[in-house]
Structure formats: structure tokens, C-alpha cells
C-alpha positions in Angstrom: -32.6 28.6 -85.1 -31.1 32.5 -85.4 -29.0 33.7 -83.0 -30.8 36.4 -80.3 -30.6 39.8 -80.4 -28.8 41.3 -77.7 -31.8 42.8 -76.2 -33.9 39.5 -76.5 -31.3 37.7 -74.8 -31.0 40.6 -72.2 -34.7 39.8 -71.9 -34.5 36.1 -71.2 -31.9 36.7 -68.7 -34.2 39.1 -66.8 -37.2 37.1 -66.9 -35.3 34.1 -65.6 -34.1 35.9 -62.6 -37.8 37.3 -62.0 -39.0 33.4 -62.0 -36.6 32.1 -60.0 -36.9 34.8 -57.3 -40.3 34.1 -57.5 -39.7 30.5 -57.1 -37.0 30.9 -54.2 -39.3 33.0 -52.4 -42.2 30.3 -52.5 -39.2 28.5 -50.5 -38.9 31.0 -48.4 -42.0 32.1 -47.6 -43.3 28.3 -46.9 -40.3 27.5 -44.9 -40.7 30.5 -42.6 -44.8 29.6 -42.2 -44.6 26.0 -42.0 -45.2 24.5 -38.3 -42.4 24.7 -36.2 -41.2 21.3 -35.2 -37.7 21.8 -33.5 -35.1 19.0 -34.3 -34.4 16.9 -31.2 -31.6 17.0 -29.2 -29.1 14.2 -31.2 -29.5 15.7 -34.1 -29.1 13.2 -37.2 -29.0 10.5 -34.6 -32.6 10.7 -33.8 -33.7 9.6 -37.6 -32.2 6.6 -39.4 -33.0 5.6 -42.9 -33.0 1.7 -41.9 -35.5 -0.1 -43.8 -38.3 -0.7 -41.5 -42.2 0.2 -40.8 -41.5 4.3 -40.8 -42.2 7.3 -43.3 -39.6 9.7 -44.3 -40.6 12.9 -45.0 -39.5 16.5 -44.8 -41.0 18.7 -41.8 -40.4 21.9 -41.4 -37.4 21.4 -44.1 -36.1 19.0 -41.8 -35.8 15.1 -42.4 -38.3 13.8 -40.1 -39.5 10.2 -39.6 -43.0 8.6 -38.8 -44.7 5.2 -37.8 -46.1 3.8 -40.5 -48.8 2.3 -38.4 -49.8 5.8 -37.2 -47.9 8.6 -39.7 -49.9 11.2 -37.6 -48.9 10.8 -34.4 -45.4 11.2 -33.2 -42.9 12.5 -35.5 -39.0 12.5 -35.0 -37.7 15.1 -36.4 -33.2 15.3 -37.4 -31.4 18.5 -37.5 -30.6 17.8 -41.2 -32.1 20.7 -43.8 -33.3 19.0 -46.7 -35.5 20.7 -49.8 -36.2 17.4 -50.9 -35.3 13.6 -49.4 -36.4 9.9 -50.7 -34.5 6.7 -49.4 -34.7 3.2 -49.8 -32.6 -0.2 -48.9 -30.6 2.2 -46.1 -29.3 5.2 -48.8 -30.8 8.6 -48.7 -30.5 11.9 -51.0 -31.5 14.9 -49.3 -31.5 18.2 -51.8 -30.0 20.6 -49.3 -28.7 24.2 -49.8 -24.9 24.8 -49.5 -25.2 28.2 -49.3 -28.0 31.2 -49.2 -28.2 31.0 -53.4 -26.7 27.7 -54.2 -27.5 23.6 -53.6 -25.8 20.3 -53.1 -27.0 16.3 -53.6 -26.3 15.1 -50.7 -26.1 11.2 -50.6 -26.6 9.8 -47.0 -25.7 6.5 -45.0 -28.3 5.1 -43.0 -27.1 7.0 -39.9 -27.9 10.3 -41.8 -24.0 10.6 -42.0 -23.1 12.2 -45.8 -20.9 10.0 -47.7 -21.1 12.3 -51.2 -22.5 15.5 -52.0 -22.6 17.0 -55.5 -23.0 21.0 -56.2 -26.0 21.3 -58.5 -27.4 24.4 -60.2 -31.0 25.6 -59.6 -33.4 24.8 -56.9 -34.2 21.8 -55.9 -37.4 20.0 -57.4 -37.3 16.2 -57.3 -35.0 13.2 -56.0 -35.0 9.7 -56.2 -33.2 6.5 -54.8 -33.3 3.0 -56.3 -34.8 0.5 -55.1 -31.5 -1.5 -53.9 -30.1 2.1 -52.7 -26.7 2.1 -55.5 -28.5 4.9 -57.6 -29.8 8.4 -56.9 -31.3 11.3 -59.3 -32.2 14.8 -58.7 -33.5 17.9 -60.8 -33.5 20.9 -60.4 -35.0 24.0 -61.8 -32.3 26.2 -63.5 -32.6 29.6 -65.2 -31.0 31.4 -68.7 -31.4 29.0 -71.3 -32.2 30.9 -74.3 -34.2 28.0 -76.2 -36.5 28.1 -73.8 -39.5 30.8 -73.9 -39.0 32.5 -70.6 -35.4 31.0 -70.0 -36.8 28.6 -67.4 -35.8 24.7 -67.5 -34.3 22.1 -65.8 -31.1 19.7 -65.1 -31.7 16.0 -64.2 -28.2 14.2 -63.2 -28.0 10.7 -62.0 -25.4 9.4 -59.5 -23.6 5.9 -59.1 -23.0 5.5 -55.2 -21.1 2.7 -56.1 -18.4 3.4 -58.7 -18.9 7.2 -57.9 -19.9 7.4 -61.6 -21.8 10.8 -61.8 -24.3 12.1 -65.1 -24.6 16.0 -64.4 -27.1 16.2 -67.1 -29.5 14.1 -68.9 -29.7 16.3 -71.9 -26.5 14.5 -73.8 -28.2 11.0 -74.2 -29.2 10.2 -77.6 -33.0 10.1 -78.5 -35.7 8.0 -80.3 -38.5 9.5 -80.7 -41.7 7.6 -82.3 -38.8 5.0 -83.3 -36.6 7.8 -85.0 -33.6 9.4 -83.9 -34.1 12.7 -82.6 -32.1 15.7 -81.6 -33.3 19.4 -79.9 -31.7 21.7 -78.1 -34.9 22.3 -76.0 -35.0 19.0 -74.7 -35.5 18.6 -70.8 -36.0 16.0 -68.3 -37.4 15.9 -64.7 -38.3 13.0 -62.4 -36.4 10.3 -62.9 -37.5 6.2 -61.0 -35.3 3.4 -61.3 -35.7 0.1 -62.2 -34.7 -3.1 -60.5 -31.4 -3.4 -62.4 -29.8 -0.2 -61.8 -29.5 0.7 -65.5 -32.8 1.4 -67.0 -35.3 4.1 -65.7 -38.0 6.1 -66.7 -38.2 9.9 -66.7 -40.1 12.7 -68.0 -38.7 14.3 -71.5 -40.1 17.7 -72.6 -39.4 19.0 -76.2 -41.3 21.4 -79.0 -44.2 21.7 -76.0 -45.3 18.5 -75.6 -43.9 16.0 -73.0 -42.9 12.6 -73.0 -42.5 9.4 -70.6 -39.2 8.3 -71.7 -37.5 5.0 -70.8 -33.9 5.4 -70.3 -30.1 3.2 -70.4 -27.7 4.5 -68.0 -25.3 2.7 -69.8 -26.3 2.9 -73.5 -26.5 6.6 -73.1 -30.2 6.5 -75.0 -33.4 7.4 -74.0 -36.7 6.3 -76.4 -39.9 7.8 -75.9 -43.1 5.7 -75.1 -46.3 7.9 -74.3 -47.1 11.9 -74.0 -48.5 13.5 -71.3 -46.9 11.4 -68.7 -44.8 13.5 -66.2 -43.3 12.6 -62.9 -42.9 8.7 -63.4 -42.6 6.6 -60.0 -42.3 2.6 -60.7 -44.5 0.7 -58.6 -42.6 -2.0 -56.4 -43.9 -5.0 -58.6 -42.1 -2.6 -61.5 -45.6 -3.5 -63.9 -46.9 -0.2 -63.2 -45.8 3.7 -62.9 -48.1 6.4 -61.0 -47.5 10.1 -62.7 -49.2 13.0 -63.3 -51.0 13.8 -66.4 -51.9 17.2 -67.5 -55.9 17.8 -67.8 -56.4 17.9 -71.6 -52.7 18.4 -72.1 -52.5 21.2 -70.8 -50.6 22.0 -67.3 -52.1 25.8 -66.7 -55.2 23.2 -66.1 -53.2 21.2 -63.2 -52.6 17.6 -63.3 -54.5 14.4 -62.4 -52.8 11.7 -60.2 -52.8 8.1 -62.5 -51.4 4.8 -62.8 -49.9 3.2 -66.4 -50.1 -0.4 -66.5 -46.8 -1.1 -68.7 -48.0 -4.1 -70.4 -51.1 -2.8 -71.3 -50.1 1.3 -71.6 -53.6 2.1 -70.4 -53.9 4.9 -67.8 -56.6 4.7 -65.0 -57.0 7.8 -63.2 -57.0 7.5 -58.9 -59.8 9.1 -56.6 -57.6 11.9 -56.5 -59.5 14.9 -58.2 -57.5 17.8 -56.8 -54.7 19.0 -59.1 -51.1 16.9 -57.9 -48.0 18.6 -58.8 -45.7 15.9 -57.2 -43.8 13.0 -57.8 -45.9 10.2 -55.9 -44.5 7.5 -54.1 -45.2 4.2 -53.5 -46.2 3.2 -49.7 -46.7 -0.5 -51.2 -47.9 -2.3 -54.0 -51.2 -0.8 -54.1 -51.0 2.6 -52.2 -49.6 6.2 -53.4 -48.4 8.7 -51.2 -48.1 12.4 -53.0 -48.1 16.4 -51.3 -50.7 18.9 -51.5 -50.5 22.7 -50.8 -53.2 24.6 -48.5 -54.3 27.6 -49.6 -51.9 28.9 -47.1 -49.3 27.1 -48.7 -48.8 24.8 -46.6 -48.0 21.1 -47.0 -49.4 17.9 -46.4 -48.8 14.5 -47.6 -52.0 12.0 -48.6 -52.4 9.0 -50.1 -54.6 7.3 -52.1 -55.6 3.8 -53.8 -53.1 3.4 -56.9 -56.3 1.1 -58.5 -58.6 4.1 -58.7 -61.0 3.2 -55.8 -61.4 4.6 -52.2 -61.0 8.0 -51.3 -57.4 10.3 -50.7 -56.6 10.1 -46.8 -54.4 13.0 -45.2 -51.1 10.6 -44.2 -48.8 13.0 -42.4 -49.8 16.9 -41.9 -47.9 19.3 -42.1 -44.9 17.2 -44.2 -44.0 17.2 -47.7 -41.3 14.7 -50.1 -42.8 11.2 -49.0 -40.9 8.1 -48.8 -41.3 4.9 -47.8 -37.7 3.0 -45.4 -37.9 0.3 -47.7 
């Protein structure tokens, strides 16, 4: 690769701060439109992250919590500002800003009470816990990398709750791609889900324009590729299948379709979801998805839909966005 001229890289660096405006003042201009739901009096008090029938969820950017029996009717909402939250086995990440420019991972108790928080670069764009609760992930989108065509890209870190063991980036691991090593500096990685032992996960790998699922060793340090067009993994409980989203013909200017990968099989089955899902779906159970949607207004709301490809998508929680299941 040649180095940049001085005026391309002066370029790069002003296109990335026009995108990520743009992109912080999507936040913005949602946050400020969204319905008002006021946090109760109590505070953090009022939601807990014990496993139990209940939907977590972000209201308002506000943690908020739901019957899963009835998600639509009435919804307690914490004074805790989260961007993004998932939780499971009593451990929660919230994605919160630290400041009017800047953000922190945030890993939370089952009280709501922070027990870690990590500066990250970027705004906030996924998070995950694993299934037991000892692991959490995040990414964010970050600005001025120069290998990148309009110097837009990501950073995907992965946190130990246990050992306090922290990855800041995924971007050092070492590659196999199509069963040979491989190395780029334009590699990225976004939405990272767990498997059951803590150490292996799957995540979404992004290189010469294509993009890869990826199966991953947190301790190994490796990552190997295993299918294209899968972004946004999410393991199923029974870990034998992942929802993401795939890109219509390849191609994300044409949005994505919501599908399940059987991993034995590596066939793909596309849900009754046919409006475009930019999300990282979770799992309400075994054979149910739960994913957010934008209004023209902007506006979200959180459906679900059959993971087997039958039914029809249901709205789940209006006016909510970053789904999870108190598992």
C-alpha cells in the first residue's frame, strides 16, 4: 500500500468527522423524538437484571424492563442512560456516554449497580453478554482510519468479568481465511455472540469488501472464517443455530434480510421478515427472534419473528430498541 498524500489524508480525516456527525446526530435527533417515558422514582432500583419472565430493552435511552407475558403493557423504566444494553444469567452491559463526545462499557450487577466500566472510542453500535454472564463484547463505530475508503470503521473488544482480562480490539488476532493464514490492515469486526464455554464466539469479519462470519478463540488469539455474507451473528440457545443478517445480493446499499444458519448443515433459511433488519437479533427462546426497526420517523420498535421461517413478524415492545431476553 503507498503512503497518503497529505491532502488525501486531510480528506479522510474530514470525511470521517462529516460521518460521524451525521451518525451522532441520528442519536441525537432520535433521542430527543423518542416517547418520553420518565424514569421512576428509585432509579436503578426499579429494574433488575434477575433472570426471570421480563424483556430488557432500551426506552427512551433508558434501561427499561417488560413482562414477557405482555411486553406491551406496562414498562418499568431505570434512570440509567444506556445507547445499547443486553444481559443474561444476572450481568448487564449497557453502552453509555461518559461525556457529550465520548463512551464507556459499563458492566452491571443485577441490581443495575456498575462493577467495571471501560472508555471505548466511537459510538456505540452493538453489545453482548454470554450466556453464563462472565463475558461481555461491544463495538463501536470509530472514525480516521486511512485503509478504509471514507475513514469509517469499527473496534470490537471483549471483556473477562471474571479475571478482569480486557481485549480492546479484535483486529490483532491471527486469521485463516479459506484455510490459509491471512493478514490485512483493513480488517474489521462487529457483533460478536458467545458460546457456552466462554472461549469461542462468532463475529462478523470485514476485509477487501466482502464480509465474513468468523468463529473465534479468546484464548488462541485466532479467528477462521466460515461463510460470506453473514453479519451480526446471535447463537441460538441450543448453540446449533445463529440468526444474522444477510445483505440482499451481497450488497448492503440493498438492506439486509433477517436469517437463521443451521451450523451443522451451513444452510441459511430466510424468516417472514421481508423489511430490511439492520440489527443484531436476539433470541426470546429457542425458536423466536426479537430484532428493532425504524419508523419513517425514526423511531424504534422491537418485533419478533419465527426463527424457522413461518408465521408473520409481530410488534413486541413499541417504542424500544436493543432487545434482550433476563435469561
Amino acid at each position: 500500500m503507498t503512503a497518503m498524500s497529505t491532502r488525501a489524508k486531510l480528506g479522510v480525516v474530514v470525511a470521517s468527522a462529516v460521518l460521524l456527525g451525521a451518525v451522532a446526530a441520528g442519536y441525537t435527533a432520535t433521542a430527543a423524538e423518542a416517547p418520553r417515558t420518565p424514569p421512576p422514582a428509585g432509579g436503578e432500583q426499579a429494574v433488575t437484571l434477575a433472570p426471570g419472565p421480563r424483556l430488557l430493552a432500551i426506552t427512551d435511552r433508558h434501561v427499561s424492563a417488560v413482562a414477557a407475558t405482555d411486553p406491551a403493557g406496562p414498562r418499568t423504566v431505570a434512570g440509567l442512560e444506556c445507547l445499547r444494553v443486553y444481559a443474561a444469567a444476572g450481568t448487564g452491559v449497557c453502552l453509555k456516554p461518559e461525556s457529550a463526545w465520548s463512551y464507556q462499557v459499563v458492566v452491571l450487577d443485577a441490581t443495575l449497580r456498575e462493577t467495571r466500566a471501560v472508555s471505548v472510542p466511537g459510538l456505540p453500535n452493538r453489545a453482548r453478554v454470554s450466556a453464563s454472564g462472565r463475558m461481555v463484547s461491544w463495538t463501536t463505530f470509530v472514525g480516521g482510519d486511512s485503509y478504509t475508503s471514507g475513514g469509517f470503521s469499527t473496534r470490537t473488544g471483549i471483556l473477562d468479568t471474571r479475571t478482569g482480562a480486557t481485549v480492546a480490539s479484535l483486529e490483532g488476532f491471527a486469521i485463516t481465511r479459506d484455510g490459509r493464514g491471512y493478514r490485512n490492515p483493513d480488517v474489521n469486526y462487529w457483533g460478536v455472540t458467545f458460546t457456552a464455554d466462554d472461549n469461542r464466539f462468532y463475529a462478523t469479519m470485514s476485509t477487501g469488501g466482502k464480509r465474513y462470519l468468523v468463529r473465534g478463540d479468546l484464548a488462541a488469539r485466532t479467528v477462521e472464517t466460515l461463510k460470506e455474507n453473514v453479519e451480526c451473528p446471535s447463537l441460538s440457545p441450543d448453540g446449533a443455530r445463529l440468526a444474522f443478517k444477510e445483505a440482499v445480493d451481497a450488497d448492503p446499499a440493498k438492506g439486509w434480510r433477517l436469517s437463521v444458519l443451521d451450523l451443522s448443515s451451513m444452510r441459511v433459511a430466510a424468516t417472514a421478515e421481508v423489511r430490511s433488519v439492520d440489527d443484531q437479533a436476539a433470541w426470546l427462546d429457542d425458536g423466536e427472534l426479537a430484532y428493532t426497526l425504524r419508523r419513517d420517523d425514526g423511531q424504534p420498535d422491537v418485533w419478533s419473528v419465527p426463527a424457522d421461517g413461518s408465521g408473520t413478524p409481530a410488534l413486541v415492545i413499541p417504542g424500544a430498541e436493543s432487545p434482550s431476553p433476563l435469561t
